[in-house]
C-alpha positions as CSV (number, residue, x, y, z in Angstrom):
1,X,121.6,-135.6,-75.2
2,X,118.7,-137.3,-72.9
3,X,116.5,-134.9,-71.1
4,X,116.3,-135.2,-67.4
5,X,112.5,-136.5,-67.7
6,X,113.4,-139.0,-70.5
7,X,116.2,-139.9,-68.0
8,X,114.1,-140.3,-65.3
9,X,110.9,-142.3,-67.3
10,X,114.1,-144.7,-68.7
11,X,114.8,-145.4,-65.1
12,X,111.0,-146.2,-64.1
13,X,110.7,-148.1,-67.2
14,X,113.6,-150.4,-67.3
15,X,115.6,-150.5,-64.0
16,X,112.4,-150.9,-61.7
17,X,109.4,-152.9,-61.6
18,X,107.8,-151.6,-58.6
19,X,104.9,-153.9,-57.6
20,X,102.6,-150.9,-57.0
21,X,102.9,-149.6,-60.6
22,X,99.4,-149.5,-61.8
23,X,97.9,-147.8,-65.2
24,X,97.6,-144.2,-65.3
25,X,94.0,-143.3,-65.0
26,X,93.5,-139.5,-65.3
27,X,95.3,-136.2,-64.9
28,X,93.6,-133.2,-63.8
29,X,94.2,-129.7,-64.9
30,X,98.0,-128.5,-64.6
31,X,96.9,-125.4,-62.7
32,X,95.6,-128.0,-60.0
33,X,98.5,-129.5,-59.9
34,X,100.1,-126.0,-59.0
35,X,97.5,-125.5,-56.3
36,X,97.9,-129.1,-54.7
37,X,102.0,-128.2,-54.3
38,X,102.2,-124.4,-53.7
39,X,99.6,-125.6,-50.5
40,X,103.1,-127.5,-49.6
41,X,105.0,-124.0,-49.0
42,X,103.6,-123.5,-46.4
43,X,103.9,-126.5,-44.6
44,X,100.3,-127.6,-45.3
45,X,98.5,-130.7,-46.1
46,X,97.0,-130.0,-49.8
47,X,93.6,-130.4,-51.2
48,X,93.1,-134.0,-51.5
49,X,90.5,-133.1,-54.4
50,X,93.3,-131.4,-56.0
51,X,96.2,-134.3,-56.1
52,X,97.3,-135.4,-59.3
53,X,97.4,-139.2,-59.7
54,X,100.8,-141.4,-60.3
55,X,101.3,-144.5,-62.3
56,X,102.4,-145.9,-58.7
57,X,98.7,-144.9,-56.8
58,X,100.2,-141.9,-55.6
59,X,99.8,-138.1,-55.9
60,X,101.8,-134.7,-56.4
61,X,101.6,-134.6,-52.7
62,X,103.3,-137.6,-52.2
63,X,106.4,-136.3,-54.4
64,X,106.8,-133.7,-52.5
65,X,105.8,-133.3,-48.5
66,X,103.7,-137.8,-48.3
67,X,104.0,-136.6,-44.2
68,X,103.5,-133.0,-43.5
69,X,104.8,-132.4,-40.0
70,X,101.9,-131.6,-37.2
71,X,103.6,-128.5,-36.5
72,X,103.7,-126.6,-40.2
73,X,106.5,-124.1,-39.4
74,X,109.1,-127.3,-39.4
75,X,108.7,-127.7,-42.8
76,X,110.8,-125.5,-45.0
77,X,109.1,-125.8,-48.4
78,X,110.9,-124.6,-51.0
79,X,109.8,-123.8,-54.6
80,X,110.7,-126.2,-57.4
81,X,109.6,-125.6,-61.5
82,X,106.6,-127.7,-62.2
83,X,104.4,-126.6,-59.5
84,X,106.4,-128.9,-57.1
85,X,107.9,-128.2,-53.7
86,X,111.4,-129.5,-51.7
87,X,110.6,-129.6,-48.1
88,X,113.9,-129.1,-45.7
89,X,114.5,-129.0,-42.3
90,X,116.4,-126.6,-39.9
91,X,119.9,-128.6,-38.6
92,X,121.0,-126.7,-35.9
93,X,124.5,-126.7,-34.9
94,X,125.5,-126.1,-30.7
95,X,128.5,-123.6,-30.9
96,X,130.4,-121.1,-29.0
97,X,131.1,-119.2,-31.9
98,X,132.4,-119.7,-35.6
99,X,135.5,-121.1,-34.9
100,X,134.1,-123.5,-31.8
101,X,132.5,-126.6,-33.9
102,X,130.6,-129.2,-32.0
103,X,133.2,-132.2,-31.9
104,X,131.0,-135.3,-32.4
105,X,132.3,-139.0,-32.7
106,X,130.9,-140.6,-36.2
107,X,131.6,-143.7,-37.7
108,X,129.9,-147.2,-37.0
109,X,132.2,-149.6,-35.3
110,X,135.4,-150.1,-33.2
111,X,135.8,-154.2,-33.6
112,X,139.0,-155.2,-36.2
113,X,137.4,-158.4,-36.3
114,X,134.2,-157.1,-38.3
115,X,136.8,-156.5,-41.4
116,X,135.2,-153.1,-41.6
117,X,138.0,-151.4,-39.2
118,X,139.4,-148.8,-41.6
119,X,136.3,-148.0,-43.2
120,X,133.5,-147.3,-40.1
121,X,136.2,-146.8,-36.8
122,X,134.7,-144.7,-34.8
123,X,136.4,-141.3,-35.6
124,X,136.7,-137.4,-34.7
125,X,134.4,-134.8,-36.2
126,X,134.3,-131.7,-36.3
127,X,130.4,-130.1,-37.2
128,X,129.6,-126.4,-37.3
129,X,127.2,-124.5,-40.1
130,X,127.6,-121.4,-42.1
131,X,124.6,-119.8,-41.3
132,X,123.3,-117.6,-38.0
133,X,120.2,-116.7,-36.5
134,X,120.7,-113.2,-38.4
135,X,121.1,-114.7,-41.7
136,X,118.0,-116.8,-42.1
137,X,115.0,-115.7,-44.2
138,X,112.4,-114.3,-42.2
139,X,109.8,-116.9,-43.2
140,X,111.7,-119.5,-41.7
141,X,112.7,-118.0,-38.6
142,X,109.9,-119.6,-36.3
143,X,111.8,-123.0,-37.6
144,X,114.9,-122.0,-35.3
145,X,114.8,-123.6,-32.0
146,X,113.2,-122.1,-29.3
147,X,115.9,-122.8,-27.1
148,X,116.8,-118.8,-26.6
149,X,119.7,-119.9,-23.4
150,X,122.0,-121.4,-26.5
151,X,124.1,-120.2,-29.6
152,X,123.7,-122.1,-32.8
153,X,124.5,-122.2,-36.0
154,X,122.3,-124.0,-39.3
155,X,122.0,-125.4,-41.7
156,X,119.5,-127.0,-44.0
157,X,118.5,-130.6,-44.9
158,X,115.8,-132.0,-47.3
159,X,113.4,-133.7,-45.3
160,X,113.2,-136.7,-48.0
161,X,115.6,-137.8,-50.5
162,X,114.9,-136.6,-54.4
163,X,112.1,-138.2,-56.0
164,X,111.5,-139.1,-59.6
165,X,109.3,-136.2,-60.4
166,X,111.5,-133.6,-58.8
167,X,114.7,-135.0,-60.4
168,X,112.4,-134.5,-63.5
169,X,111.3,-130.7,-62.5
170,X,114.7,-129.9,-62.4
171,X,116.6,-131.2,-65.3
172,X,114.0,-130.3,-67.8
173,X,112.9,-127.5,-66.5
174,X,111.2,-126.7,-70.2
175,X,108.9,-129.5,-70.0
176,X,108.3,-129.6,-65.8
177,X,104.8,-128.7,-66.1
178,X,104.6,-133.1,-67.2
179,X,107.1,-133.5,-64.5
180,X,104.4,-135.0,-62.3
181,X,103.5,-137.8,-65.4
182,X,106.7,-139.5,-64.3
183,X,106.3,-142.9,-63.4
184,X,106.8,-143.9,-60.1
185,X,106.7,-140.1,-59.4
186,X,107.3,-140.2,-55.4
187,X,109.7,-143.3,-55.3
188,X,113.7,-141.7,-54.5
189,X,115.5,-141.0,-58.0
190,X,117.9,-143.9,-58.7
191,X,120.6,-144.7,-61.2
192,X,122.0,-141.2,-61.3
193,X,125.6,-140.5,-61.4
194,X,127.1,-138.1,-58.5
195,X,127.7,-135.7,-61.3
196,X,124.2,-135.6,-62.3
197,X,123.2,-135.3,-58.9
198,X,125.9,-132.2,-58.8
199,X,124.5,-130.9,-62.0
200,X,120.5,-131.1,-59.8
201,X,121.9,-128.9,-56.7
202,X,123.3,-126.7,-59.9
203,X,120.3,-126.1,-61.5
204,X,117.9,-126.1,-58.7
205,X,119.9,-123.0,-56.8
206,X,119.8,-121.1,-60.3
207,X,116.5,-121.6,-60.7
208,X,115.6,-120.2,-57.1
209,X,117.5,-117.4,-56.9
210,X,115.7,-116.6,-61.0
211,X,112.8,-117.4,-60.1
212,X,112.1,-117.0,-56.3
213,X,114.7,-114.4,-55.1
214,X,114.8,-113.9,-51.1
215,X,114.2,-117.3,-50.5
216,X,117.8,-118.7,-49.8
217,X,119.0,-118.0,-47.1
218,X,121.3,-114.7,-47.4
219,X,124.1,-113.3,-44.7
220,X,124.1,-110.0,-43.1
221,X,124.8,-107.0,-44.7
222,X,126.3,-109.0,-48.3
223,X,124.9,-107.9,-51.0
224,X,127.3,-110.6,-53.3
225,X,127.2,-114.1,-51.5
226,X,123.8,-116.4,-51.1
227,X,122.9,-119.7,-49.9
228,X,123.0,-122.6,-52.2
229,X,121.8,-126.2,-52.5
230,X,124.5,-128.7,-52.8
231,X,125.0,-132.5,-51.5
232,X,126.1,-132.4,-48.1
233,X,129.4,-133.6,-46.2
234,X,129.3,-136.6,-44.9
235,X,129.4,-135.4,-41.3
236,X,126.4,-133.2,-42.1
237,X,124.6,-136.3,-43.1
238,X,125.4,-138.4,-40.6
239,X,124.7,-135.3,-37.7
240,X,121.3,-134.4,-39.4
241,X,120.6,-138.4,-40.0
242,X,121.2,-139.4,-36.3
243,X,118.7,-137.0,-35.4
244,X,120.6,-133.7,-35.4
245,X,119.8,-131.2,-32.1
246,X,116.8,-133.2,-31.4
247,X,119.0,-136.5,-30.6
248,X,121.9,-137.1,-28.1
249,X,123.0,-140.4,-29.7
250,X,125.4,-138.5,-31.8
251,X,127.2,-138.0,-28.8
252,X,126.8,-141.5,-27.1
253,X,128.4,-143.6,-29.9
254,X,124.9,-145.7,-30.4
255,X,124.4,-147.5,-33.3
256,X,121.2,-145.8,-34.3
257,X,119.3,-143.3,-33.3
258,X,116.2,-143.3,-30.5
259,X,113.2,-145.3,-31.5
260,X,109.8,-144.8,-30.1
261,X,108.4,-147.5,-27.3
262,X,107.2,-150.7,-29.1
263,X,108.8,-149.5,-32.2
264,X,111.6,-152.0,-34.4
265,X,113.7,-151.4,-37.3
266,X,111.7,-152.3,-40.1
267,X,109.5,-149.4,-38.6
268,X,112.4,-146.5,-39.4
269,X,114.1,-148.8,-42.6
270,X,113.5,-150.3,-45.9
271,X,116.2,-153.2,-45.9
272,X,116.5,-157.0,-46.0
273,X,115.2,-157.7,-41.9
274,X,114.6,-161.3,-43.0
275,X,110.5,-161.1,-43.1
276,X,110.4,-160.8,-47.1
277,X,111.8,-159.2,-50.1
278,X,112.0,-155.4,-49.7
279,X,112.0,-152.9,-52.9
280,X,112.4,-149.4,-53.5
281,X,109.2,-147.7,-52.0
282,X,108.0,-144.4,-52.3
283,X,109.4,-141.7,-50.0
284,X,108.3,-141.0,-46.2
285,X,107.0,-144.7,-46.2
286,X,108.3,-145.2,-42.6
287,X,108.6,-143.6,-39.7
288,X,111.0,-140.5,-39.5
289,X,113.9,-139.7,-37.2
290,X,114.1,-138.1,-34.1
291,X,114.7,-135.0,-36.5
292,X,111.8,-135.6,-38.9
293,X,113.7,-136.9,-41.7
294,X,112.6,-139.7,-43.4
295,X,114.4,-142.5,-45.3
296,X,118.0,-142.1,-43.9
297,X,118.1,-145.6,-43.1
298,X,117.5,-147.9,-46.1
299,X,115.4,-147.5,-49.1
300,X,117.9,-145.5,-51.6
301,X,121.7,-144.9,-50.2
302,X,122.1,-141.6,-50.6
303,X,125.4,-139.8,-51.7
304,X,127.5,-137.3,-50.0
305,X,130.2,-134.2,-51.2
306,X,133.2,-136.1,-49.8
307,X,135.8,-138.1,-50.9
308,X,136.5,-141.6,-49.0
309,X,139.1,-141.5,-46.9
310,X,140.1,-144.6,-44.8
311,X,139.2,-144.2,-40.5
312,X,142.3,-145.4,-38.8
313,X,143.2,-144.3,-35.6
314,X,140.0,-142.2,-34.6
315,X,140.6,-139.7,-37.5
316,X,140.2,-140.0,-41.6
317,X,143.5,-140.9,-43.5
318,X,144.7,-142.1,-46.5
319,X,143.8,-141.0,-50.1
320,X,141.3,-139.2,-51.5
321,X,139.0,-141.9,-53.3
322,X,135.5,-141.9,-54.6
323,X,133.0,-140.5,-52.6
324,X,131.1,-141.7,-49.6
325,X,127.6,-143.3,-49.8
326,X,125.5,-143.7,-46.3
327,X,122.2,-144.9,-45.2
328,X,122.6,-148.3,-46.8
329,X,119.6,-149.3,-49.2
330,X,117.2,-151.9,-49.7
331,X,119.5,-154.4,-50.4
332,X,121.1,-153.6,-47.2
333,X,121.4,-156.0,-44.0
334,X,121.0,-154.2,-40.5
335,X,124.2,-153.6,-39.9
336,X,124.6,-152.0,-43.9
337,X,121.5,-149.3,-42.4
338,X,123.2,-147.7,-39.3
339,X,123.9,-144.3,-39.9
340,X,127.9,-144.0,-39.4
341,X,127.6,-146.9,-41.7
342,X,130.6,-145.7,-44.5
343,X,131.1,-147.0,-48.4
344,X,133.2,-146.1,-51.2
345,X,131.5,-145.4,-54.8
346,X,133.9,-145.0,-57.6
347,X,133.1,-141.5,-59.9
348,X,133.8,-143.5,-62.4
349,X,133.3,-147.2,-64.1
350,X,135.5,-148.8,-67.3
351,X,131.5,-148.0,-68.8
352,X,131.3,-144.1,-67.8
353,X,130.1,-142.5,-64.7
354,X,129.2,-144.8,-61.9
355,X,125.5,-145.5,-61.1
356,X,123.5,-147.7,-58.9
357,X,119.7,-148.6,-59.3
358,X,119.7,-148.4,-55.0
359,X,121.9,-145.0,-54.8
360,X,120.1,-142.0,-54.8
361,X,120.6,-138.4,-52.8
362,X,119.2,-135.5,-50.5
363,X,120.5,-132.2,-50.9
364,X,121.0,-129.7,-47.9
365,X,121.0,-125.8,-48.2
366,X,124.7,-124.5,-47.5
367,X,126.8,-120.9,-47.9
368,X,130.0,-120.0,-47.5
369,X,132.4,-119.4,-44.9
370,X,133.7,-116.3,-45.2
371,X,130.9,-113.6,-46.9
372,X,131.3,-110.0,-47.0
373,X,129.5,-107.9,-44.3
374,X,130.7,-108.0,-41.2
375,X,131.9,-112.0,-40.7
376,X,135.5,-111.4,-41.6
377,X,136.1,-108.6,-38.7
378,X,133.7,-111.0,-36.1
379,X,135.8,-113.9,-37.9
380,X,139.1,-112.0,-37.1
381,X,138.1,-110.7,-33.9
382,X,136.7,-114.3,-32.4
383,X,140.4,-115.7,-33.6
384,X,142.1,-113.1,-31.8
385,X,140.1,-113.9,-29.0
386,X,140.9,-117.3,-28.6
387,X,144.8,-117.3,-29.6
388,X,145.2,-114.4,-27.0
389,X,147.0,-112.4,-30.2
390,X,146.8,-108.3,-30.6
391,X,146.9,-106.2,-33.5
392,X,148.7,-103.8,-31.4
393,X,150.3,-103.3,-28.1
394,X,150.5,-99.2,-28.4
395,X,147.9,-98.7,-25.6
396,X,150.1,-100.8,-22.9
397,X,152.3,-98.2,-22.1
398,X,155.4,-98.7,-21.1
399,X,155.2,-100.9,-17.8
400,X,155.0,-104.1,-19.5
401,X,152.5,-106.2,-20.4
402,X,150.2,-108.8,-18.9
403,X,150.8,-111.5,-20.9
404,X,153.3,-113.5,-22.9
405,X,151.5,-112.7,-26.2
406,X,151.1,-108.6,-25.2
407,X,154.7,-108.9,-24.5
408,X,155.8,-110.1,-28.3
409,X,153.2,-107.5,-29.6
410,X,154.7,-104.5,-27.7
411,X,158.4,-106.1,-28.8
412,X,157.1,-106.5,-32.2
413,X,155.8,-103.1,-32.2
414,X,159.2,-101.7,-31.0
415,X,161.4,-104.0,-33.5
416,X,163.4,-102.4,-36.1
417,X,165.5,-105.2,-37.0
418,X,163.8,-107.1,-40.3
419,X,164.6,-110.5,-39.1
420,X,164.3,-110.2,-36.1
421,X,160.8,-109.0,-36.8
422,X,160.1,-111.5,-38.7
423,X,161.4,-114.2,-35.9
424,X,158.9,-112.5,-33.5
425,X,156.1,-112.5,-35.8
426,X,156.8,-116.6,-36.3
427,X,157.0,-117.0,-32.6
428,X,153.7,-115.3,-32.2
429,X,151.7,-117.6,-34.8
430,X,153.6,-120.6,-32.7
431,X,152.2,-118.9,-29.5
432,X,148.7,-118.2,-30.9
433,X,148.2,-122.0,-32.0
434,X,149.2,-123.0,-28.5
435,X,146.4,-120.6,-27.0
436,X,143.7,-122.1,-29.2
437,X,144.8,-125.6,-28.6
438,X,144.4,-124.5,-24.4
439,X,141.5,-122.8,-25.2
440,X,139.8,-125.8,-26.5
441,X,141.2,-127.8,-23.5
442,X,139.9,-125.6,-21.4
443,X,136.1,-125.7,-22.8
444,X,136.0,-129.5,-23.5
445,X,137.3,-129.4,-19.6
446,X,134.7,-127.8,-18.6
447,X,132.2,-129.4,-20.4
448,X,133.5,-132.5,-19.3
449,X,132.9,-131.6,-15.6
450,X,129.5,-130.1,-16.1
451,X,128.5,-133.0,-17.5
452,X,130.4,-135.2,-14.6
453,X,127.8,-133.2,-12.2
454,X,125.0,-133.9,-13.9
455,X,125.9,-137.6,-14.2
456,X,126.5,-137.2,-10.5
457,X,124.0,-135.7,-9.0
458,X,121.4,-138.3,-10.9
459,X,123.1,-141.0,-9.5
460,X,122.6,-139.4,-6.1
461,X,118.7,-139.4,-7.0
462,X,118.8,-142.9,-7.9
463,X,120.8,-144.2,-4.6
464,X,118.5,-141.9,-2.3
465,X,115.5,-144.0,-4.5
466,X,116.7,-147.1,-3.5
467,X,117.2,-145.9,0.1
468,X,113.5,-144.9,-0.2
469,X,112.5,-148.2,-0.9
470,X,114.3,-149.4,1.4
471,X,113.5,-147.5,4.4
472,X,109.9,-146.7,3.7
473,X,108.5,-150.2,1.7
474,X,110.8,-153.1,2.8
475,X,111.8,-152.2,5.9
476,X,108.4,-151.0,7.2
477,X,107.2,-155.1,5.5
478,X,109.7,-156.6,7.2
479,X,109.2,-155.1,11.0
480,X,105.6,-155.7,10.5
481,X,106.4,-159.0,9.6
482,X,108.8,-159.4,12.9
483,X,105.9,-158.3,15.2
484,X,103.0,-160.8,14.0
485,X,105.8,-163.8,13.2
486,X,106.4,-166.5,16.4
487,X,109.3,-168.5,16.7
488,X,111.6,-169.9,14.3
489,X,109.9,-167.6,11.5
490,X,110.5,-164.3,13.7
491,X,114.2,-165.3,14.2
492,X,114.3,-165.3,10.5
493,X,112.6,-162.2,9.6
494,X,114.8,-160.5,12.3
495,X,117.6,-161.5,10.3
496,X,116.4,-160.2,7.5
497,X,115.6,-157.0,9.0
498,X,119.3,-156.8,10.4
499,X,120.5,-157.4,7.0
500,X,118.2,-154.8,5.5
501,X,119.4,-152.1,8.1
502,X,122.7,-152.5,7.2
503,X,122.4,-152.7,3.4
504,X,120.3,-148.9,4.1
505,X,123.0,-147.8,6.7
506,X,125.9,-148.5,3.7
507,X,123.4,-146.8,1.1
508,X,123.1,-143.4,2.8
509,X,126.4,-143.6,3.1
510,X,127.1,-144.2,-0.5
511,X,124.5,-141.1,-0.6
512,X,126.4,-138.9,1.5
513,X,129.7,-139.8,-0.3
514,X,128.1,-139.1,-3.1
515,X,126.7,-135.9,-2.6
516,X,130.1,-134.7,-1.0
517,X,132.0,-135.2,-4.2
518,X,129.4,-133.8,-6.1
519,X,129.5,-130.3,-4.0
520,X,133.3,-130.9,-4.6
521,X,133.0,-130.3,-8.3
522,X,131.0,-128.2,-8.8
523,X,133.1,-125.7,-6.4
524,X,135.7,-126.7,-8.9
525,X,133.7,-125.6,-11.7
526,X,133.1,-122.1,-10.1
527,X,136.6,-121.3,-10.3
528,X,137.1,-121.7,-14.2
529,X,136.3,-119.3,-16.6
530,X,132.7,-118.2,-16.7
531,X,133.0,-117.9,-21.0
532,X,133.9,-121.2,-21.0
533,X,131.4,-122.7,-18.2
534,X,128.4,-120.6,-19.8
535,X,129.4,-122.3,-23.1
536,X,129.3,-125.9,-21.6
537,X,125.9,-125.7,-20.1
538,X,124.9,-124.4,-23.8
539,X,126.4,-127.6,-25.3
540,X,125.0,-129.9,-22.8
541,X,121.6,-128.6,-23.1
542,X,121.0,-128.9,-26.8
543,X,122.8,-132.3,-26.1
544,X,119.5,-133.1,-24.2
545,X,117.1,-131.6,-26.3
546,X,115.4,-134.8,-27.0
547,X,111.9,-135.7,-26.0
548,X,112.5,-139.3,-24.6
549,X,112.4,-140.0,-20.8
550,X,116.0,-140.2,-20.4
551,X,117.1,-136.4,-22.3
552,X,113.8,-134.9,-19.7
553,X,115.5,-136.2,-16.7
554,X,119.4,-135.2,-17.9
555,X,117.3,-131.7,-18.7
556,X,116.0,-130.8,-15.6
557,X,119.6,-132.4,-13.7
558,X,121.2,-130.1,-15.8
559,X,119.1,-126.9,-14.9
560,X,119.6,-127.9,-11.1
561,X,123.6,-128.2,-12.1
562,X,123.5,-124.6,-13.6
563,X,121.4,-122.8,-10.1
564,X,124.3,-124.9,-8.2
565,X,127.1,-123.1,-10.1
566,X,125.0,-120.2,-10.0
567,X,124.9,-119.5,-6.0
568,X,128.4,-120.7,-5.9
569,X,130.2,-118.1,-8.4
570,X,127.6,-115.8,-6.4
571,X,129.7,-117.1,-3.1
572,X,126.8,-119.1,-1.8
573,X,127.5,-122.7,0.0
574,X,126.0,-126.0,-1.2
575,X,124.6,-128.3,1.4
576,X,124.2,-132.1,1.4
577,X,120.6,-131.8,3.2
578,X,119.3,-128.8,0.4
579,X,120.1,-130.7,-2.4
580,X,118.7,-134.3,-1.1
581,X,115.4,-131.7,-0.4
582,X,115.5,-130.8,-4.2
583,X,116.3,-133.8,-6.0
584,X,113.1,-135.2,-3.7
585,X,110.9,-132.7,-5.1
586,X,112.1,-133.2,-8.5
587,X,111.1,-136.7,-9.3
């Protein structure tokens, strides 16, 4: 059978001819080659004396971290045979709690016409992660957001896709000391099956946990279960490559994610933009997303862990068929880049397993749902929280009870009857799925209206702008104007100056309207339930995490939002004058 390096040299010898392949010139000693990447666990830039050269012009470095990140503790280096390294990042997850996933809108397009409708309609997702703050291995701790005011769960996601010389590394692990001789070392690995790419997550997680034990992540108080590399869902890849917590375009149904000022496609993507032939470049050769990962639009397609389903009506249906491939390539158009972009790969071909020379893969760092510990009782206990259900109702006495589900406990309890019993039980699983479904209502409602008061009360600050510039630069021009003008031209600018009183006098009132309605709601938001309200302002915050002009101002909206409700549920009274005051003195 072909080794994974002979696999990998085929590839570079016969399915590419990358234009930067030049002749290898020298190698230097393997132990430099191990200092050059072990510098890479910790996040640093390595000895540029100490990079090994590739056929391509490129280094060890460049296989494994080409961009360290300015801040070293984002990067999650990980240990790979060879001397190499796998740098991840942190994917944090918003949540109320294990069984409260962030609901996110994926997919790429809502128009029938595009003859795409039933594979990228814009459907329902639910996100969440396996691991908490408590499960994480202390050296990646200070990766965790520093946002302390929110709950969130994580996983992680490699910050590239798989090169050639780490595909190498890790499917011949006996010879992965000459992993770094593979030509075209730091271009993506290409022309892989999904099985191979399986078989990669398989034997890199084996040869952590033999090699480097403690580094996976691990959960509380289980000594069985571990973290594990594997591909990831398609919803994790499409969360993580639409800029993850650091980006609220998830949420906003934008085609891509946030681009820098003066900054166009071709800055983010290797595709066809129409300005020349684009190839298959090494990794980390443009810029990254809002979440620091590189490549997720163009270059290699990369392959996910689901199955294709068809997107009809806002949800996934139909069969399951090959699996999903997103980020489009460099034989992509535009519209074949955008992240909730969705395609079906068969497993298999009439020739064997199917391959592509511009489909390659990232893996992400994963666990399981349900470890040992202490999960299953915080697992049971957060379920019986929000389907209102009892193990018991012996401590109720025998007045009653308080609820419709304490009253089928404390009859449950007291049944002696076998079917009837087992009627009762039924009715309570009935009744429990109705409390989670009002449950959910109930926090999506008062999300919702958080987010209504932020919307709100910004559009308050923008009509009191336009009053300000009305009252204090127009107006004031226009009365001077009245004053010097004579004649005919006074008449005129008197006119104006009517016209401009009235259009200020129908603003503040617009203002006033606006500000009432806004006091309205949130007095409507102090009377729900403070679990759920505390949870919203959670959400909505890591919704505006990012670090563009638009998320600074929904931040510090927000944050005014939150003191509002604050005095409120403290029985305090909101006034239209206060709050004009502050939203002055926050611009």
């Amino acid at each position: 059978m072909e080794s994974g390096t002979a696999a990998v040299r085929r590839i570079g010898r016969h399915q590419f001819r990358h234009p930067s392949f030049g002749r290898f010139k020298q190698f230097l000693a393997r132990a430099g080659l191990t200092l050059a990447c072990s510098s890479l666990l910790l996040g640093a830039a390595p000895d540029p004396g100490l990079a090994l050269p590739f056929l391509n012009g490129g280094s060890s470095a460049a296989a494994c971290n080409p961009q360290p990140d300015k801040q070293a503790e984002r990067d999650i280096a990980m240990p790979m045979p060879g001397g190499l390294s796998m740098v991840f990042r942190v994917v944090a997850v918003p949540a109320r709690g294990y069984l409260w996933p962030l609901e996110a809108t994926l997919g790429a397009a809502d128009e029938p016409e595009s003859g795409r409708a039933v594979y990228d309609t814009r459907y329902r997702a639910l996100i969440s992660a396996p691991f908490s703050g408590d499960d994480v291995p202390a050296q990646w701790k200070q990766s965790l957001p520093a946002d302390a005011d929110g709950q969130f769960f994580y996983y992680l996601i490699a910050k590239y896709e798989v090169t050639r010389a780490q595909f190498a590394a890790v499917m011949d692990q006996a010879n992965a000391a000459s992993a770094a001789d593979t030509q075209g070392g730091d271009l993506p690995v290409t022309g892989i099956s999904w099985y191979e790419a399986m078989l990669f997550t398989e034997r890199y997680t084996e040869w952590l946990l033999a090699n480097h034990p403690g580094i996976l992540p691990t959960f509380k108080d289980d000594t069985r279960n571990t973290g594990y590399v594997r591909l990831p869902t398609e919803a994790e890849w499409e969360y993580a490559a639409r800029g993850g917590q650091n980006e609220s375009t998830n949420y906003r149904q934008q085609p891509f994610f946030s681009m820098a000022e003066d900054s166009a496609l071709s800055d983010y993507a290797i595709y066809k933009d129409g300005q020349g032939k684009a190839a298959l470049s090494p990794v980390g050769s443009r810029k990254p997303n809002p979440l620091g990962l590189y490549d997720t639009a163009g270059n290699a397609a990369e392959m996910t862990l689901d199955a294709f389903r068809f997107s009809v009506s806002g949800s996934l249906q139909g069969a399951a068929g090959g699996f999903v491939r997103k980020g489009g390539s460099y034989l992509s158009n535009e519209e074949g880049i955008m992240p909730g972009r969705r395609d079906e790969v068969p497993l298999f071909r009439k020739d064997g397993p199917a391959k592509a020379d511009d489909l390659g893969f990232r893996p992400v760092i994963s666990g399981i749902n349900t470890p040992g510990g202490g999960r299953l009782s915080e697992l049971q206990a957060e379920y019986d929280r929000i389907s209102g259900q009892r193990t018991s109702a012996g401590a109720m006495g025998e007045k009653g009870a308080a609820t419709p589900m304490e009253e089928l406990n404390r009859l449950i309890d007291r049944s002696t009857d076998a079917v009837m019993r087992a009627h009762l039980l039924s009715l309570r699983a009935e009744l429990g799925k109705s409390n989670i479904l009002q449950a959910q209502d109930r926090a999506a409602r008062a999300e919702n209206s958080i987010q209504q008061c932020a919307m709100t009360l910004e559009m308050a600050r923008n009509i009191e702008y336009k009053s300000y510039i009305l009252r204090e630069i127009e107006l004031v021009g226009i009365t001077a104007a009245v004053q010097e003008a004579q004649g005919g031209k006074k008449q005129r600018w008197q006119k104006l100056k009517t016209a401009k009183e009235k259009e200020l006098a129908a603003n503040d009132r617009l203002l006033n309207e606006t500000l009432a309605m806004y006091i309205g709601d949130v007095q409507e938001i102090g009377t729900m339930d403070s679990g759920d309200v505390t949870a919203g302002f959670q959400n909505l915050a890591a919704l505006y995490r990012g670090e563009d002009r638009f998320n600074y101002r929904m931040g510090l909206i927000l944050a005014m939002v939150r003191s509002h409700y604050t005095k409120v549920a403290d029985g305090g009274i909101l006034e239209a004058r206060a709050l004009l005051d502050e939203l002055v003195n926050s611009k």
